[in-house]
C-alpha positions in Angstrom: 28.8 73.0 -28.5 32.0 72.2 -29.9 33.4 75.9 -29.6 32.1 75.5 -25.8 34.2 72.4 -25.0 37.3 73.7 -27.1 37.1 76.8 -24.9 36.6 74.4 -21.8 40.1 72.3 -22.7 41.6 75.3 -23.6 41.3 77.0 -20.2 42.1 73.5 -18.5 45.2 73.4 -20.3 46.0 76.9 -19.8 45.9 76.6 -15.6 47.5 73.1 -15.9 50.8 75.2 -18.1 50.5 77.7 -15.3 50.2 75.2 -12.3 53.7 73.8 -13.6 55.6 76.8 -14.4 54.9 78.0 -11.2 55.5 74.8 -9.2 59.3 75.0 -10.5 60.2 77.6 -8.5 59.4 76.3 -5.5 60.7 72.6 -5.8 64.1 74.5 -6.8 63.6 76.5 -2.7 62.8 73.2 -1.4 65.6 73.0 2.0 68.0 70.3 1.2 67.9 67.4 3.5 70.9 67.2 6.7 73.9 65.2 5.2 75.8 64.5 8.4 78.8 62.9 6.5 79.1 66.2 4.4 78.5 68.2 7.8 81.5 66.7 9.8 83.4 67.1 6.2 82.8 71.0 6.2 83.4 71.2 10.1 87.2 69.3 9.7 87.4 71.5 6.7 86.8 74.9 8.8 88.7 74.0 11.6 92.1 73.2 9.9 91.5 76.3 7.9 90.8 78.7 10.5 93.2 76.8 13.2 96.1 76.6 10.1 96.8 73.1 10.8 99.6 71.8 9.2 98.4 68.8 7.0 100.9 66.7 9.6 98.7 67.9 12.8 95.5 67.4 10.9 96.2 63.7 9.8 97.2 63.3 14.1 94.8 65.2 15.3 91.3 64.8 13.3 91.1 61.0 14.1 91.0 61.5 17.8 88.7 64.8 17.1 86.4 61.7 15.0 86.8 59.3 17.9 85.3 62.4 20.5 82.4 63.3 18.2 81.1 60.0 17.4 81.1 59.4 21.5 79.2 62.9 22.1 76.7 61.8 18.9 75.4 59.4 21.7 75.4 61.8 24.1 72.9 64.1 22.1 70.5 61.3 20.6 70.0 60.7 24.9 68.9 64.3 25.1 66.6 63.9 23.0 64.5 61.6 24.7 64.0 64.3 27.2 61.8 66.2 24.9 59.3 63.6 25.3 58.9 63.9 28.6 55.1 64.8 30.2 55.2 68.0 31.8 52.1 67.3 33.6 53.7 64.4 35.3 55.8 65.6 38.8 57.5 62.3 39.0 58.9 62.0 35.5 60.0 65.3 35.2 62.0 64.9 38.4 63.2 61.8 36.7 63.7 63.4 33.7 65.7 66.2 35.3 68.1 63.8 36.8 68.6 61.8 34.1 69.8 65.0 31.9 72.2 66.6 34.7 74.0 63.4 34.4 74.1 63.2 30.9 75.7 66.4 31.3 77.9 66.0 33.4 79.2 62.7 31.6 79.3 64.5 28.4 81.5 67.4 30.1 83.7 64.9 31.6 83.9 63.1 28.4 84.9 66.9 26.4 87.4 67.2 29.4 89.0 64.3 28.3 89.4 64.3 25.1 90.6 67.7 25.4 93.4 66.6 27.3 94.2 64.3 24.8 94.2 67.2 22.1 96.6 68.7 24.2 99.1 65.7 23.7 98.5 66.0 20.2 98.8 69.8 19.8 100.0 73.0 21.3 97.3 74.6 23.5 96.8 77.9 21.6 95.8 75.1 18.6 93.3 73.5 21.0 92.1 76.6 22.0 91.3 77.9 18.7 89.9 74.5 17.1 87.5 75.0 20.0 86.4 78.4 19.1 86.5 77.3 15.2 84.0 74.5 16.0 81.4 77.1 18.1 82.1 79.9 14.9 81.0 77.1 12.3 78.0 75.8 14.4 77.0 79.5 14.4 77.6 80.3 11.1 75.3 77.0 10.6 72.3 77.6 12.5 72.0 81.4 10.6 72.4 79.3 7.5 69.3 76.7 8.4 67.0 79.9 10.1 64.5 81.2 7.9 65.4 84.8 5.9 63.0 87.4 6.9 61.5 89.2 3.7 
């Protein structure tokens, strides 16, 4: 009886070592979260690197870039109500539809803008590469966050 429940504890503790061990590896795959402080850190980063800004045209220029991104933020979190919206329901999506071609429009006019500012701030072959810089690192972001194929 007593060789029975020896045995017994034995195995237990055998699949609980196991369980453990083999827990590890995936707590260690586990996606980290979205830090959107370090995320506009690594974008300023990327652009002044791939743009060559001078630390002069950086210290002008990324507060006004700051000042445009916090504005679209708001922009964005209002497209995202649209996902909401029921697509049985004629009349909302109509609504809906509206609603987003003029967030559109206001962000556009907003990027316009603010663009025009850059241009103040910096020659226009710099503008025109911190703008291809920012669509290279939101690229090089989303193949980042997409699952690897095995």
């Amino acid at each position: 009886m007593i060789a029975l429940f020896c045995k017994n504890v034995r195995s237990v503790f055998v699949f609980l070592a196991i369980a453990v061990f083999c827990s590890q590896p995936v707590n260690a795959q586990k996606k980290q979260a979205f830090d959107p402080v370090k995320f506009e850190a690594d974008l300023e980063k990327f652009i002044a690197s791939e743009v060559e800004l001078t630390p002069a045209e950086a210290s002008e220029f990324f507060p006004v870039y700051r000042e445009m991104r916090k504005k679209q933020l708001a922009y964005f979190r209002r497209e995202r109500c649209f996902r909401k919206v029921d697509t049985k329901d004629e009349k909302a999506c109509a609504e809906a539809i509206r609603k987003r071609d003029k967030n559109e429009v206001e962000l556009k006019v907003l990027q316009k803008n603010y663009h025009e500012r850059f241009l103040t701030i910096l020659p226009a072959t710099k503008v025109f590469k911190i703008l291809k810089a920012e669509r290279k690192f939101h690229r090089q972001c989303f193949r980042k966050a997409k699952p690897q194929k095995k």
